[in-house]
C-alpha positions in Angstrom: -16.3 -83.0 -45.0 -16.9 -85.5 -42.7 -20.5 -84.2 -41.9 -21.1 -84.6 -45.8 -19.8 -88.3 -46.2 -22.1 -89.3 -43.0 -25.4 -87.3 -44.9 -25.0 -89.0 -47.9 -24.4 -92.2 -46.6 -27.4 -92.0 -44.2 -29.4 -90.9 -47.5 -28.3 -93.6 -48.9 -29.1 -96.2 -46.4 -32.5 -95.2 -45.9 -33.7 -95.4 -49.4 -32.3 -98.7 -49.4 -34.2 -99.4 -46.6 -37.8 -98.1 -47.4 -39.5 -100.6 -49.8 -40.8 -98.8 -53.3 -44.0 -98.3 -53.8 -45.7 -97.4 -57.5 -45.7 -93.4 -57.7 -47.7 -91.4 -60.2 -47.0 -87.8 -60.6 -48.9 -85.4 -63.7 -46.6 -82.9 -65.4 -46.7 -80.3 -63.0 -45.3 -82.7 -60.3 -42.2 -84.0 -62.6 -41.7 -79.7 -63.2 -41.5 -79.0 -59.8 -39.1 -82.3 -58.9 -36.8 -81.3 -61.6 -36.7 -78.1 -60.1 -36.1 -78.9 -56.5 -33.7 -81.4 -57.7 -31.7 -79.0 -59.8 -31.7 -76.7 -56.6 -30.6 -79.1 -54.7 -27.7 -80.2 -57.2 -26.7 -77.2 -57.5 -26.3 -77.0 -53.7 -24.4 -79.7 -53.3 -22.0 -78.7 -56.2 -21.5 -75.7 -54.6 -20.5 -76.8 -51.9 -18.1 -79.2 -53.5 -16.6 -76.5 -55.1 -14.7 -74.8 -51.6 -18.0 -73.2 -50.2 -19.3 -71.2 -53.1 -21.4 -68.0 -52.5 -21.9 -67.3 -49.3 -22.4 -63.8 -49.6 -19.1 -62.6 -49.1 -15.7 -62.3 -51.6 -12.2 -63.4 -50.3 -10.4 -60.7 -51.5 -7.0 -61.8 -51.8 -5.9 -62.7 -48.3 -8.3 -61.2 -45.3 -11.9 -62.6 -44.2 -14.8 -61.8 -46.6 -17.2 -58.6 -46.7 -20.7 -59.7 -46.8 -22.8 -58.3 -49.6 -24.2 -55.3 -48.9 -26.1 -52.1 -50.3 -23.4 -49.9 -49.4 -20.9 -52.1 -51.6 -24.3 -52.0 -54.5 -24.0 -48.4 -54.3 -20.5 -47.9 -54.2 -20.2 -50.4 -56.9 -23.0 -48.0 -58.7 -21.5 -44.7 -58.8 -18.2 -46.0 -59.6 -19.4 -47.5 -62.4 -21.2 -44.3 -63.6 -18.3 -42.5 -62.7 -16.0 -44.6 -65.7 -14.3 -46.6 -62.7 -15.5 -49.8 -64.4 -15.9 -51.8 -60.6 -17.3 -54.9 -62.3 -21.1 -56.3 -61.5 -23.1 -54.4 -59.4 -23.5 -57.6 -56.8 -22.7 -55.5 -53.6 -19.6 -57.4 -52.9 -16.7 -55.9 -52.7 -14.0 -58.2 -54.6 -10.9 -57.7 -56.1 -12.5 -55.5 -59.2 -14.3 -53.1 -56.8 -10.7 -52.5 -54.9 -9.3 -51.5 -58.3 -11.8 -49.4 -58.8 -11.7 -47.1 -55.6 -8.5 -46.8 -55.7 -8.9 -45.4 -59.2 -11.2 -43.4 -57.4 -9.0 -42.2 -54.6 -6.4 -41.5 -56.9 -8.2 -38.6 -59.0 -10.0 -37.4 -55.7 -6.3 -37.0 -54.4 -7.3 -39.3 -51.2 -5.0 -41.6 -50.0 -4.9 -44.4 -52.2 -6.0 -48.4 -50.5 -8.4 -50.1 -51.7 -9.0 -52.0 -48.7 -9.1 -48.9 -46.4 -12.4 -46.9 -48.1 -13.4 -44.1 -45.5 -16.6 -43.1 -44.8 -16.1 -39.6 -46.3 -15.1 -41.0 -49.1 -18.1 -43.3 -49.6 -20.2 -39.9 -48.9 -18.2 -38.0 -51.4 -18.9 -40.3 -54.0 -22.4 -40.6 -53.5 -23.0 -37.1 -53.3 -21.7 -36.6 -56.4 -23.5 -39.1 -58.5 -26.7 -38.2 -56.6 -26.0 -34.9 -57.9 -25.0 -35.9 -61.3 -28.1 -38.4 -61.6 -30.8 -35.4 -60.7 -29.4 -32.3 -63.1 -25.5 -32.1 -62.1 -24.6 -34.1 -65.6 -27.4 -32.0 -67.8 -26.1 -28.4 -66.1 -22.3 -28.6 -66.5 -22.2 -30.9 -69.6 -20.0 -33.2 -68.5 -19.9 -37.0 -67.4 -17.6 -39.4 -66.1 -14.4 -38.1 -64.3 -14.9 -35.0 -65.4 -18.5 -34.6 -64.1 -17.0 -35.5 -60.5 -13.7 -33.5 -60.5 -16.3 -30.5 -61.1 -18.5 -31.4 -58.3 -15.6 -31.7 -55.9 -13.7 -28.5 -57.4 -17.6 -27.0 -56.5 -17.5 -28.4 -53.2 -14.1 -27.1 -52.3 -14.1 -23.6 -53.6 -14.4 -21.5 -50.7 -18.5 -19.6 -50.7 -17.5 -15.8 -51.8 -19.9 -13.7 -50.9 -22.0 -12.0 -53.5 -21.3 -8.1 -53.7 -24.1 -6.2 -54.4 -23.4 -2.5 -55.3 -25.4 -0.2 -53.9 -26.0 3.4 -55.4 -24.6 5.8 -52.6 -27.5 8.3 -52.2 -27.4 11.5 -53.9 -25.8 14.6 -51.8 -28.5 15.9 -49.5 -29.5 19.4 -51.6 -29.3 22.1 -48.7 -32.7 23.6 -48.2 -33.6 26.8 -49.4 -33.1 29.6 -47.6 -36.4 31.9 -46.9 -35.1 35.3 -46.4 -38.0 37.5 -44.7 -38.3 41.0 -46.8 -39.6 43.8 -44.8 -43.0 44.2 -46.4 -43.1 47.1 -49.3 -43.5 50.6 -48.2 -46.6 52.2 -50.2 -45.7 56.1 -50.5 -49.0 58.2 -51.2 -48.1 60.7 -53.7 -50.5 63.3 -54.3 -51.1 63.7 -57.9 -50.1 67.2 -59.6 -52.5 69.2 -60.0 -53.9 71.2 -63.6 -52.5 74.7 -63.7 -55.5 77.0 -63.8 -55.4 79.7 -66.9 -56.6 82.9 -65.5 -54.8 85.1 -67.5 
């Protein structure tokens, strides 16, 4: 605060200081001061206000979590998942607790917000990476639902597919070639005409 008071007062000083001299600016000039201006306002109002957005939350008691894609992500698929985490700003706040432990509760994980394993975080995205690319459209579902049936997929131990297989037909024995003795030709001498000599 100190540090603040001394700025301001130097600022101060030296404009008081520095004689003025006729300035002449078009519009674009007096756009872009009102701009810069308004940044810089907004700066210092922010700052005034307990140190404004740094890019972490105090959630409730503990240091902050910086913004980050994992917490965009996670903030993401809870939503799509109907655990309504808030704004998807990648900072995990007080909402975005709620939320996954809404999320651990129907996953049956243990339930703490402020304790989110990485398995959890990789279930999670699975499953809406699944859901996004043909999981939803297949099964019909969305929401809860749609995840519950992704996880019940997941853990459902792999049977194995039977495939029946026709036994093969009983081997036919082969015939049997029984060797005859080749036929016997008999010559038979034909009768003979009785002569008539009487």
């Amino acid at each position: 605060m100190i540090i603040k008071s001394l700025t301001a007062a130097t600022f101060a000083v030296a404009l008081a200081a520095v004689p003025a001299q006729e300035a002449r600016a078009d519009a674009g000039d007096v756009v872009g001061g009102l701009i810069i201006g308004g940044l810089i306002g907004a700066a210092i109002a922010n700052g005034n206000n307990g140190g404004g957005n740094r890019g972490t939350t105090s959630g409730g008691g503990g240091g902050g979590i910086p913004a980050t894609q994992m917490g965009r992500d996670t903030q993401t698929a809870l939503n799509y998942f109907g655990f309504q985490a808030g704004a998807v700003d990648g900072q995990i706040g007080n909402g975005t607790r709620q939320a996954i432990e809404r999320y651990q509760l129907v996953m049956g994980y243990p339930v703490n917000g402020r304790e989110y394993a990485t398995y959890q975080y990789d279930q999670l995205m699975q499953a809406y990476y699944w859901a996004i690319n043909g999981g939803s459209a297949q099964t019909g579902l969305v929401g809860q639902p749609l995840l519950i049936a992704y996880r019940d997929a997941q853990v459902a131990p792999q049977q194995p597919q039977v495939v029946v297989v026709p036994a093969p037909a009983p081997a036919q024995p082969a015939p049997q070639v029984v060797a005859q003795p080749p036929a016997q030709t008999v010559i038979v001498p034909a009768p003979q005409p009785a002569s008539s000599n009487k």
